[in-house]
N, C-alpha and C positions, 0 to 999 in steps of 0.2 A: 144520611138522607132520612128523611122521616114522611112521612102521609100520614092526612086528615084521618081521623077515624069516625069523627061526628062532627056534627056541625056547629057543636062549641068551641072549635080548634084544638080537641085534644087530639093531640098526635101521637102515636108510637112509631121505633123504631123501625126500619126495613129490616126484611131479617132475607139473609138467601134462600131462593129456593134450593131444596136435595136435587142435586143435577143428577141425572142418569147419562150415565157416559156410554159411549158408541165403547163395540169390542175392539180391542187393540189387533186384532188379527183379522178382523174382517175386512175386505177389498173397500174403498172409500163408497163406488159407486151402487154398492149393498149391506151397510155395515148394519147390523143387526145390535139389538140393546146387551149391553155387559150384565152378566150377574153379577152384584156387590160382593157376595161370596163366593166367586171362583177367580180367586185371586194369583197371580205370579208374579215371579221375580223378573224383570226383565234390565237385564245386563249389555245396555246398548255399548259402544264402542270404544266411549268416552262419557264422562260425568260416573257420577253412584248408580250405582242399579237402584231400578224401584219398582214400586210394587203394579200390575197394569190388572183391570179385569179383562175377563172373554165370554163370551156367551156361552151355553153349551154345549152346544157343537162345536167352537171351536176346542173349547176344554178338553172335549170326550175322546173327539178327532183327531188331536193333532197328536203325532210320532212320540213325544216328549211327555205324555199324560200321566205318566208315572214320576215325572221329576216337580219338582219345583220351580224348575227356572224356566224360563223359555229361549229356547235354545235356535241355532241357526234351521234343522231340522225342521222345525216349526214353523217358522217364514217359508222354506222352501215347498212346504206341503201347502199352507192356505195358497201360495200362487199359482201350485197346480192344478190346486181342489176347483178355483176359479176358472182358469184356465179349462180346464175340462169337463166345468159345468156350463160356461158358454158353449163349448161346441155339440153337447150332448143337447142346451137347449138350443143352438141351431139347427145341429140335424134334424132335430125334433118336429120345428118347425118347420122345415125346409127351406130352410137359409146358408145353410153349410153341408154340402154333399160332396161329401170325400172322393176322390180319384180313385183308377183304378188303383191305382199303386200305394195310397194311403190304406184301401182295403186290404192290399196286402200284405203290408207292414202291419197292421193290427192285427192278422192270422198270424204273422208269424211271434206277434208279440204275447198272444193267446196261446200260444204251443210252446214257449217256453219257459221255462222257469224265471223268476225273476228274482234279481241280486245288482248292487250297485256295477257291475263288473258287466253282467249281460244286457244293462238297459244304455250305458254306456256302449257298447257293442252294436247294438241292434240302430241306436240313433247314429251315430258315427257312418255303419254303414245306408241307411236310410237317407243322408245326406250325397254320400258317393253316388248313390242309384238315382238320386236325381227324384225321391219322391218327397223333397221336402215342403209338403203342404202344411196346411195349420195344424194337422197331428203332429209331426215331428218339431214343429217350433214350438208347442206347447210342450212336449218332454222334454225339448233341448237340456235346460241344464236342471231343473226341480226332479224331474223323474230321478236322476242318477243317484240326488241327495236325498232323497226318503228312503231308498231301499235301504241305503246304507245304516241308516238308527234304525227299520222296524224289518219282522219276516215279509213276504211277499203273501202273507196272506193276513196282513194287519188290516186294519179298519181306517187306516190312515188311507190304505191303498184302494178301500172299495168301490169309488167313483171312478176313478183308471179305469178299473177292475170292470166295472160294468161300458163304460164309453170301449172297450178294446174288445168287450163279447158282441157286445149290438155289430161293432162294424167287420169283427173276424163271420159272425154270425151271414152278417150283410156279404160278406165277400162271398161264399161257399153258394149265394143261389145264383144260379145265371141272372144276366144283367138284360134288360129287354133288348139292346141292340146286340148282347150277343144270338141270342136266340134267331131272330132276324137272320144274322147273317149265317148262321150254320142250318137254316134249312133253305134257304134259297141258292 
């Protein structure tokens, strides 16, 4: 293909424009611009691994920042970082206000230690207690898989980390209808 360049018909070539490519790890519905240079291997299922960028957050973020490759660890943490950034910005906004029992389960996920063994633990039984709201379907199965590649005080885990203090935080003040009913 070619275009005019003046009005004598001299034309040159199309040339492509440098595409700046969306991050390979970011959720589609907010994918933020890739760095050219923060590059990985990524070793889909099938075919050759190849090379994807990421922005840097996801680079810096994700569980695997020490490796090269991008690894399952990595998918499982951007879906909860999502995951847990909607409901931080619903609660936010006052679009998502947790149960009592979702408050609960966030104290008691603030009081313990965390390891792929106890997040497993805590949602399993979070499920039997019947307090399965949007908190526990968002750690269903991503929370159990990041503990397991980072400590529980990684930067993979800081959004958790803050969504689980706001609402263990939120749990510990009385709730205005309980007030209500224990002085009348």
């Amino acid at each position: 293909m070619t275009e005019p360049t003046s009005l004598t018909g001299n034309v040159r070539p199309l040339r492509p424009a440098a595409a700046v490519l969306p991050c390979h790890l970011c959720p589609d519905d907010d994918q933020a611009l890739a760095d050219p240079m923060l590059t990985v291997t990524f070793r889909a299922g099938f075919g050759p691994p190849r090379l994807v960028s990421l922005c840097s957050l996801c680079y810096l973020g994700r569980p695997s920042r020490k490796q090269t490759d991008l690894g399952s660890a990595d998918l499982a943490w951007r879906a909860l970082e999502g995951d847990v950034t909607r409901l931080l910005a619903g609660h936010e906004q006052g679009l998502w206000n947790p149960s009592d029992g979702e408050l609960e389960f966030a104290a008691g996920l603030a009081r313990m230690p965390w390891s792929e063994e106890s997040m497993r633990t805590a949602v399993r039984e979070a499920h039997s207690l019947a307090y399965a709201g949007r908190l526990v379907r968002a750690l269903d199965n991503n929370a159990i898989v990041v503990p397991r590649h980072v400590p529980a005080d990684d930067r993979a885990l800081h959004s958790l980390r803050r969504l689980v203090d706001l609402l263990a935080t939120e749990a510990e003040r009385p709730r205005e209808g309980s007030l209500q009913a224990s002085s009348g």
